[in-house]
N, CA, C and O atoms as a GROMACS GRO file, in nm:
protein
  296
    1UNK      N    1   0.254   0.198  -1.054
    1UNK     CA    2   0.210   0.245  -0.926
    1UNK      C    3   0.300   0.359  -0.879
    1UNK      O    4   0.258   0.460  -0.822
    2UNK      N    5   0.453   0.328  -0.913
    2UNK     CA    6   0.495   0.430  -0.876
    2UNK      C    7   0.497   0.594  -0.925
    2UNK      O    8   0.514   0.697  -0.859
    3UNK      N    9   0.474   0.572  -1.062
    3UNK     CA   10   0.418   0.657  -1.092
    3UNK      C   11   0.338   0.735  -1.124
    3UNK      O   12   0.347   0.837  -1.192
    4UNK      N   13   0.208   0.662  -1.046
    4UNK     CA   14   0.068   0.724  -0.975
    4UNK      C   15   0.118   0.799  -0.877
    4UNK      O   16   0.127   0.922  -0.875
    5UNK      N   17   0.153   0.712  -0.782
    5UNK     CA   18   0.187   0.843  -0.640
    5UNK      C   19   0.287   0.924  -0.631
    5UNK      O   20   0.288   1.000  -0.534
    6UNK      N   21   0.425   0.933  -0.755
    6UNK     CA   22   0.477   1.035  -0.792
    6UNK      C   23   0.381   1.165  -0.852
    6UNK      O   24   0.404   1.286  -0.852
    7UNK      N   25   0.314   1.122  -0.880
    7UNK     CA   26   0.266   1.278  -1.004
    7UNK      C   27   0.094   1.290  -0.921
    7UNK      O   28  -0.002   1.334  -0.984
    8UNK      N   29   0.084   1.246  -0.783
    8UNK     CA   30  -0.056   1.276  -0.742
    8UNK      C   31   0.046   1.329  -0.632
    8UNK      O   32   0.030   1.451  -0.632
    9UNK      N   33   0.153   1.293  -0.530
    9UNK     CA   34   0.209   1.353  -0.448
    9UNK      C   35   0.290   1.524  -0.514
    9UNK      O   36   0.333   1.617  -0.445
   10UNK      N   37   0.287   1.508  -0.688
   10UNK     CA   38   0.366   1.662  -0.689
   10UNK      C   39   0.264   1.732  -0.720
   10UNK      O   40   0.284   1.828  -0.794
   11UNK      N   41   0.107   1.702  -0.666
   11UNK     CA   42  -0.010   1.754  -0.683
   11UNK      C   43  -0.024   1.810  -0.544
   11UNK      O   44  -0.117   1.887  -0.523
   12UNK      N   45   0.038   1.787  -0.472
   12UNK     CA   46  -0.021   1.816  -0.369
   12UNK      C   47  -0.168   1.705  -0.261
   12UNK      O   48  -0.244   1.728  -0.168
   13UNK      N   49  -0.134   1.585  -0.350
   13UNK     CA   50  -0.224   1.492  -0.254
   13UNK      C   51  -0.147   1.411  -0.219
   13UNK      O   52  -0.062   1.347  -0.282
   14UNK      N   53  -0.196   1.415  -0.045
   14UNK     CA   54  -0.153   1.298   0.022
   14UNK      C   55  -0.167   1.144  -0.018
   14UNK      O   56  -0.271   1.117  -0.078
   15UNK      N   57  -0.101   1.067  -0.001
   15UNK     CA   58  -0.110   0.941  -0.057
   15UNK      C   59  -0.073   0.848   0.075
   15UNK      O   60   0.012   0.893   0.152
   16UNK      N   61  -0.126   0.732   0.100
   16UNK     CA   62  -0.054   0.644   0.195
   16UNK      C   63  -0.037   0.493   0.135
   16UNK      O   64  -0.138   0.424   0.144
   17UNK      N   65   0.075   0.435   0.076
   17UNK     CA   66   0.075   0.315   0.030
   17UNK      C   67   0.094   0.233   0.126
   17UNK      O   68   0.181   0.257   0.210
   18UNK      N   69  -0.007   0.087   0.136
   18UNK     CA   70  -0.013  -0.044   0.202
   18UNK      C   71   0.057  -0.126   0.163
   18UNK      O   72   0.051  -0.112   0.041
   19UNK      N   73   0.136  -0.221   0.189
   19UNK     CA   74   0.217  -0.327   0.120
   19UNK      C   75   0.322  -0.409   0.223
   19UNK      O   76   0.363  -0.374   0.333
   20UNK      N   77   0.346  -0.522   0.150
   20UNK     CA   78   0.416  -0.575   0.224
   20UNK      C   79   0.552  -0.566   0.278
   20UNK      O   80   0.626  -0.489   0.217
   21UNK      N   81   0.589  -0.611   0.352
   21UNK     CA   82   0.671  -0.563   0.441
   21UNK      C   83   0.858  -0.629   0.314
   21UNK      O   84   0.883  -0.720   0.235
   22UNK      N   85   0.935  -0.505   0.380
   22UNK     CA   86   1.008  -0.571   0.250
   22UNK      C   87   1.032  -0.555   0.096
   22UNK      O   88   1.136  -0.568   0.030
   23UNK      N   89   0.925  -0.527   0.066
   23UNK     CA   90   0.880  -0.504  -0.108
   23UNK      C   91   0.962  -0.385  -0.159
   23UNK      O   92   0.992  -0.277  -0.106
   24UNK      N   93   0.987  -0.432  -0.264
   24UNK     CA   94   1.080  -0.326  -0.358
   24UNK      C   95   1.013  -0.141  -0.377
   24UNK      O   96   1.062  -0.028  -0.383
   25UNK      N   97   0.886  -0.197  -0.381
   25UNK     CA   98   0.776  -0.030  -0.367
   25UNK      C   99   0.800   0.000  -0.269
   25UNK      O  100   0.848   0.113  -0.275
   26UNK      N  101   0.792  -0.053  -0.121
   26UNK     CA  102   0.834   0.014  -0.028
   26UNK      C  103   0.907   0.090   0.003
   26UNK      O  104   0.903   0.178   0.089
   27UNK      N  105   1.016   0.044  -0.098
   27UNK     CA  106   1.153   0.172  -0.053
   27UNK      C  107   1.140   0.260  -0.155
   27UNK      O  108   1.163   0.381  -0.147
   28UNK      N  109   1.102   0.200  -0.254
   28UNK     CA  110   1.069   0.367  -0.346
   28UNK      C  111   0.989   0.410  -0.329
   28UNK      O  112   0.997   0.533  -0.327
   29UNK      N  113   0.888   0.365  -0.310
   29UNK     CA  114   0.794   0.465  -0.264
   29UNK      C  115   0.815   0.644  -0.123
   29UNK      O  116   0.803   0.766  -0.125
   30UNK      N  117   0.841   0.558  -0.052
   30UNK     CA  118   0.902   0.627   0.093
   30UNK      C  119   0.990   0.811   0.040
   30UNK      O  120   1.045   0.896   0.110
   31UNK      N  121   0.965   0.803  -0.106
   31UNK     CA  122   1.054   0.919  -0.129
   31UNK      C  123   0.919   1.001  -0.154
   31UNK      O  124   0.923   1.124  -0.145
   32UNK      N  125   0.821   0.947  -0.180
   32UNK     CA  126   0.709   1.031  -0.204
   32UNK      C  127   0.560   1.037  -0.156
   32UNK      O  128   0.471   1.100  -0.214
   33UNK      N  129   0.543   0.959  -0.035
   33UNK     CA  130   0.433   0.903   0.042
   33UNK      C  131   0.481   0.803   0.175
   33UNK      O  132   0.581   0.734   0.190
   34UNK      N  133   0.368   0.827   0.259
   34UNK     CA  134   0.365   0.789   0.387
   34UNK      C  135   0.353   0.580   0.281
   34UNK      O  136   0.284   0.547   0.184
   35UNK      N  137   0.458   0.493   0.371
   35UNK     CA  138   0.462   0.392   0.381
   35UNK      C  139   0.455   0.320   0.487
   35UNK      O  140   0.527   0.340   0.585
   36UNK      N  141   0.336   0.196   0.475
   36UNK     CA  142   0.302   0.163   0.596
   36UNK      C  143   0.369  -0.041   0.548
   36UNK      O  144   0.301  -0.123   0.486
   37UNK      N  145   0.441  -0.053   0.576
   37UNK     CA  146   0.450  -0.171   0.560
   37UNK      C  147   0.390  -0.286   0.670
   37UNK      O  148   0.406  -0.306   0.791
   38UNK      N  149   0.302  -0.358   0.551
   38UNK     CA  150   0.244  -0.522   0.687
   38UNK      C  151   0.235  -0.613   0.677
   38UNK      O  152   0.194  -0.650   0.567
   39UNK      N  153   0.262  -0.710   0.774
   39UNK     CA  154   0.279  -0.828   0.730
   39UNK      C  155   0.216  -0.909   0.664
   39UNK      O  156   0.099  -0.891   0.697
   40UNK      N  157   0.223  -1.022   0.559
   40UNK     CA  158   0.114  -1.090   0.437
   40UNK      C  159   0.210  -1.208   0.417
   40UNK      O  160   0.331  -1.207   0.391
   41UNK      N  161   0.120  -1.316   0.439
   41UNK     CA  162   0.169  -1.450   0.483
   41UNK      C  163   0.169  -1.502   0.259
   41UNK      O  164   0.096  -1.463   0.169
   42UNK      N  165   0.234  -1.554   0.260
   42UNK     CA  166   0.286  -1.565   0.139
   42UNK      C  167   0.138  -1.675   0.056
   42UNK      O  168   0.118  -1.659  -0.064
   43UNK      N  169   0.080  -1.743   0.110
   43UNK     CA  170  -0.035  -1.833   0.068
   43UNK      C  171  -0.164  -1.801   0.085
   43UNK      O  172  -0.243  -1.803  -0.010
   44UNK      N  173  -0.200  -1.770   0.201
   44UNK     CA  174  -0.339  -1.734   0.205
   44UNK      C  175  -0.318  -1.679   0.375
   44UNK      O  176  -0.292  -1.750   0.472
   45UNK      N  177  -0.338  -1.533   0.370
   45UNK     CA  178  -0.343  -1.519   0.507
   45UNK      C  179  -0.472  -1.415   0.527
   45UNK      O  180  -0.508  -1.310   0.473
   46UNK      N  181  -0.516  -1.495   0.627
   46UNK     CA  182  -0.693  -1.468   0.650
   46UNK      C  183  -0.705  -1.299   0.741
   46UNK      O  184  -0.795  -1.215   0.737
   47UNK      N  185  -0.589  -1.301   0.808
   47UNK     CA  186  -0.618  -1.224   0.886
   47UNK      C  187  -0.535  -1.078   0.810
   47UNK      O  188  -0.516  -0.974   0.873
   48UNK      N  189  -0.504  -1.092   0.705
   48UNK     CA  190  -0.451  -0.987   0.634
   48UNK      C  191  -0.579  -0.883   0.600
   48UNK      O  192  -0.568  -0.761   0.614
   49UNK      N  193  -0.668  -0.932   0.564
   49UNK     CA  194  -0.800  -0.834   0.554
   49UNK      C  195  -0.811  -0.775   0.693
   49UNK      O  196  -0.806  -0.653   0.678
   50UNK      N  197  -0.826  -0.810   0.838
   50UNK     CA  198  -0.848  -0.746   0.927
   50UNK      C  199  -0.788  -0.684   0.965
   50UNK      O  200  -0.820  -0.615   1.062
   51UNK      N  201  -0.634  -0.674   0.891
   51UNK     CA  202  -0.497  -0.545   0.953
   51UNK      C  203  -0.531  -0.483   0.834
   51UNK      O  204  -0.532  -0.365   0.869
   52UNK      N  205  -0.558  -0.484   0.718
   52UNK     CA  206  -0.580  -0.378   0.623
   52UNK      C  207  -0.692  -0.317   0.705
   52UNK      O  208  -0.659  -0.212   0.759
   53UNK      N  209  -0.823  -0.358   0.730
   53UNK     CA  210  -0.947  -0.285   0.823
   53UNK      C  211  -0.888  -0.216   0.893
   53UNK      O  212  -0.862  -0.105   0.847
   54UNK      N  213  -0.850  -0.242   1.002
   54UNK     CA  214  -0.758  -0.156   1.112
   54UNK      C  215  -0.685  -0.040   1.056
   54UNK      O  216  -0.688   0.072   1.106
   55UNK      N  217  -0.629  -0.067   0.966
   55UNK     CA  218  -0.548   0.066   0.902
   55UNK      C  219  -0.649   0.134   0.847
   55UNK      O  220  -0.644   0.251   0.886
   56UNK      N  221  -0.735   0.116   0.777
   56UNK     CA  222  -0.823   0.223   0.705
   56UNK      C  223  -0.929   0.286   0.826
   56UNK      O  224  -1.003   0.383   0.813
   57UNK      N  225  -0.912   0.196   0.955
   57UNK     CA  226  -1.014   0.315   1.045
   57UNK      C  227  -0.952   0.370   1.108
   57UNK      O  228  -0.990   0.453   1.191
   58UNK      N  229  -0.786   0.323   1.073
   58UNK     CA  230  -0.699   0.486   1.144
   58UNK      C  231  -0.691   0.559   1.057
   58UNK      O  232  -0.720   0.675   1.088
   59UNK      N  233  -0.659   0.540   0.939
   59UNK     CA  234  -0.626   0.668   0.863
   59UNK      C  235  -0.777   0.739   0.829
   59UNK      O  236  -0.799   0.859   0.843
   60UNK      N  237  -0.893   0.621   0.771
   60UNK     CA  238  -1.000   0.671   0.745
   60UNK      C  239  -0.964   0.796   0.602
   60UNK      O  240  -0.952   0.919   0.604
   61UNK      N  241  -0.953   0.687   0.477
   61UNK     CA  242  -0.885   0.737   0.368
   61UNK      C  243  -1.041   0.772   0.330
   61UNK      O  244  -1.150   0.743   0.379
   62UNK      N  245  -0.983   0.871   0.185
   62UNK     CA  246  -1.106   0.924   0.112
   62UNK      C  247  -1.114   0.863   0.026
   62UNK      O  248  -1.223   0.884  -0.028
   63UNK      N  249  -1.004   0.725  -0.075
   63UNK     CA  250  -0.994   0.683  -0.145
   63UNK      C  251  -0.962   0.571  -0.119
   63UNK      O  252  -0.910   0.574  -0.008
   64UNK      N  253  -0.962   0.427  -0.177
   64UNK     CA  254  -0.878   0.345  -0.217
   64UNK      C  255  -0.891   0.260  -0.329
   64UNK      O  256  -0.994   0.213  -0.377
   65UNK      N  257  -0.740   0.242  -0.374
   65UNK     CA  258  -0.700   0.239  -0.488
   65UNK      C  259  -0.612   0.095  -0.437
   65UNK      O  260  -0.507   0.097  -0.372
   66UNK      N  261  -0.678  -0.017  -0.481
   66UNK     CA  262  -0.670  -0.148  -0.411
   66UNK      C  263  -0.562  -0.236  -0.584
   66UNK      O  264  -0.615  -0.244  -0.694
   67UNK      N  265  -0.430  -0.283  -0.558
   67UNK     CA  266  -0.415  -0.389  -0.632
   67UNK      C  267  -0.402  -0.501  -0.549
   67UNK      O  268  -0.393  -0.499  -0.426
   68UNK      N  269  -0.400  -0.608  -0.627
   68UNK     CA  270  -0.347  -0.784  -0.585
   68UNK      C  271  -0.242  -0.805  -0.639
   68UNK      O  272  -0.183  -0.750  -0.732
   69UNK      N  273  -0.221  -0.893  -0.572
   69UNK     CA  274  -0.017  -0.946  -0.575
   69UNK      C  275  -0.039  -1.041  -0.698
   69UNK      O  276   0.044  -1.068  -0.785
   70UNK      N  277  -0.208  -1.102  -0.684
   70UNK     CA  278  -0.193  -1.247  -0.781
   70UNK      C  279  -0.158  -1.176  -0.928
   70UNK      O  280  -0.178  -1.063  -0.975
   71UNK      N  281  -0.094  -1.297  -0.977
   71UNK     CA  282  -0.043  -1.261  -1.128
   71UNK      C  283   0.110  -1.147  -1.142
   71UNK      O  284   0.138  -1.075  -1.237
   72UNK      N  285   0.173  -1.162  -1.035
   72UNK     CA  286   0.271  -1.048  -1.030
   72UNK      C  287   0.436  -1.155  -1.063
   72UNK      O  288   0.542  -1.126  -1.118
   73UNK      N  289   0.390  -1.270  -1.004
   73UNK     CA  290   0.493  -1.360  -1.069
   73UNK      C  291   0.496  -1.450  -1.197
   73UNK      O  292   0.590  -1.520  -1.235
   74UNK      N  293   0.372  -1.432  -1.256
   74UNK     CA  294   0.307  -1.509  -1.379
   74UNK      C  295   0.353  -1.445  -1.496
   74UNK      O  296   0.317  -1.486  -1.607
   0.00000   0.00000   0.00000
């Protein structure tokens, strides 16, 4: 991932990464894209889809480029 939005940011495209608050991407990332860190309840948090919504009708992206956490400790 990080080096998707390294080599699309030395393109000249904006990028905005979503993620949780905390996360190791977060801080690397931040050298090459707008980081929005939010909160994500560690089991099942319902209302995490409706703050991702909220963010995409502020930014109102042209893209998204969606991963899942599942399988990241497996």
């Amino acid at each position: 991932m990080l080096e998707l939005l390294e080599g699309l940011a030395a393109r000249g495209i904006e990028n905005i990464l979503a993620c949780t608050k905390g996360s190791d991407i977060a801080r690397e990332a931040k050298l090459w894209v707008r980081v929005v860190e939010m909160r994500m309840e560690e089991v099942l948090d319902l209302m995490f889809t409706q703050r991702l919504r909220q963010l995409m009708d502020e930014i109102r992206p042209d893209l998204v480029h969606e991963h899942s956490r599942r399988g990241v400790d497996e």
